[in-house]
C-alpha positions in Angstrom: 40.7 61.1 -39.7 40.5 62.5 -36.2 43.5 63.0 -33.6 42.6 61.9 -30.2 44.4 64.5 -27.8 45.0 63.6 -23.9 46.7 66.3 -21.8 47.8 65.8 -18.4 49.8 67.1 -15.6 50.4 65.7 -12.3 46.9 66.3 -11.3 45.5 64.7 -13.6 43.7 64.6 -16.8 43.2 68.2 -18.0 41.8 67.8 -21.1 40.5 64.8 -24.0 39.9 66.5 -27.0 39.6 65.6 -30.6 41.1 67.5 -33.6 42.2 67.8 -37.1 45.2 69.1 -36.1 47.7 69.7 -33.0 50.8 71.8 -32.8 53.2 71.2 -29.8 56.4 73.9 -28.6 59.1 71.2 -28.5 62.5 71.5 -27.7 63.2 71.1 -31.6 60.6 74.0 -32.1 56.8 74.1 -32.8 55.6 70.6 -34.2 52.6 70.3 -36.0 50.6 67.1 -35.7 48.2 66.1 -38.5 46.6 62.4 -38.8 48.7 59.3 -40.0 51.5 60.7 -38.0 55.0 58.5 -37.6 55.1 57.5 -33.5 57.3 60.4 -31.8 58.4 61.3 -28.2 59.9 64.4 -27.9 59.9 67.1 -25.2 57.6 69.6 -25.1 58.8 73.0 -24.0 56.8 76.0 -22.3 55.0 77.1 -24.7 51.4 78.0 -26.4 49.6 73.9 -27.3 46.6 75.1 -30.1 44.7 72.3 -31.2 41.9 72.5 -34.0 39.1 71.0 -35.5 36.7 72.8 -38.4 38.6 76.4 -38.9 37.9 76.3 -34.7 41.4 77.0 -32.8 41.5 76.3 -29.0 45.2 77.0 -27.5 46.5 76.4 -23.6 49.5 77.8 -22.4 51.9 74.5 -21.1 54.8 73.9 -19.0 57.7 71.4 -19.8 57.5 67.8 -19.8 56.8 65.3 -23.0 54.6 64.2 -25.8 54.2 60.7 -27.4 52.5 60.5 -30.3 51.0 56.3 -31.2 48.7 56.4 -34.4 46.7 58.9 -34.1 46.6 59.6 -30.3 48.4 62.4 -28.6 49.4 62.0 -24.9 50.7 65.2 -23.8 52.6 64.9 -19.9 53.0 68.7 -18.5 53.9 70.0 -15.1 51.1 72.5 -16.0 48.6 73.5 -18.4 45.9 76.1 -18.4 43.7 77.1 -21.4 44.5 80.8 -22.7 41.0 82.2 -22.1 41.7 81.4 -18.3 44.8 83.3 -17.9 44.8 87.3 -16.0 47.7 88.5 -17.7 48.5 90.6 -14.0 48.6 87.4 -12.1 50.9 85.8 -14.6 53.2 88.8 -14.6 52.8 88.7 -10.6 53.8 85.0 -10.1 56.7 85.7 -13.0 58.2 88.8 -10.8 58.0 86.1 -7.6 59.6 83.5 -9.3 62.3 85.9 -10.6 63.3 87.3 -7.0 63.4 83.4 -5.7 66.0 83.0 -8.8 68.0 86.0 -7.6 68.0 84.6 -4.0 68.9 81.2 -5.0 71.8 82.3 -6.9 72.8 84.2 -4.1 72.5 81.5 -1.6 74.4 79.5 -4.5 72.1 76.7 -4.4 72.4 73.5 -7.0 71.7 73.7 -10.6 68.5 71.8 -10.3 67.0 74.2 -8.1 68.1 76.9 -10.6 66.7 75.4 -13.5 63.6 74.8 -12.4 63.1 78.2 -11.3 64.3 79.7 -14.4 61.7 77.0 -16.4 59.5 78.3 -13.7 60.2 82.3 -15.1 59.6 80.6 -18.9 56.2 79.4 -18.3 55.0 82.6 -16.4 55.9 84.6 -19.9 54.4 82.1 -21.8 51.3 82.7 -19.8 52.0 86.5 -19.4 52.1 87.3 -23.3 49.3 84.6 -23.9 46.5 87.1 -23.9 48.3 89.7 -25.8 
């Protein structure tokens, strides 16, 4: 049996892939996905997506947002996603120091906790995509 793997962000459909197996960074920790799966939602943290097929191991870096999981279909819902061989490691680390210095002024200017968060989840994806290419 084959998974059938869908990720999107707000743009749209990033990817449609097929795989033997797909392992999500969750806000329980990494879940691995194999075929004949029970139905899940759960939400999917910043964090390296691999997916696989025949010993072959393709990985994007993703931002927050959710997963379902009906039969064996995937349907992964990201602010973000980029695959890993796309990523410059200097303009990740770049867009991490921006998004750092627009934390520090928003604290500063003491502005509400959703502006905050985001920001900070902002920070987590840039070092996901940072130490990607390591």
């Amino acid at each position: 049996m084959v998974l059938c793997l869908e990720i999107s962000t707000p743009e749209g459909v990033v990817l449609e892939a097929e795989g033997e197996t797909v392992s999500v960074p969750t806000a329980r920790g990494e879940l691995t996905i194999l075929p004949g799966h029970q139905p899940l939602a759960a939400l999917v943290e910043p964090g390296i997506l691999h997916y696989g097929m025949g010993g072959g191991e393709n990985s994007l870096a993703v931002d927050g947002g959710f997963l379902l999981i009906q039969g064996d279909r995937i349907y992964v819902m990201v602010d973000q996603a980029v695959n890993v061989i796309q990523i410059d490691p200097s303009e990740a680390e770049t867009a991490r120091q921006r998004a750092e210095h627009a934390l520090e002024e928003a604290k500063k200017n003491q502005a509400d906790r959703g502006e905050i968060a985001r920001l900070e989840a902002k920070i987590r994806y840039q070092i996901v995509k940072s130490s990607a290419k390591r």
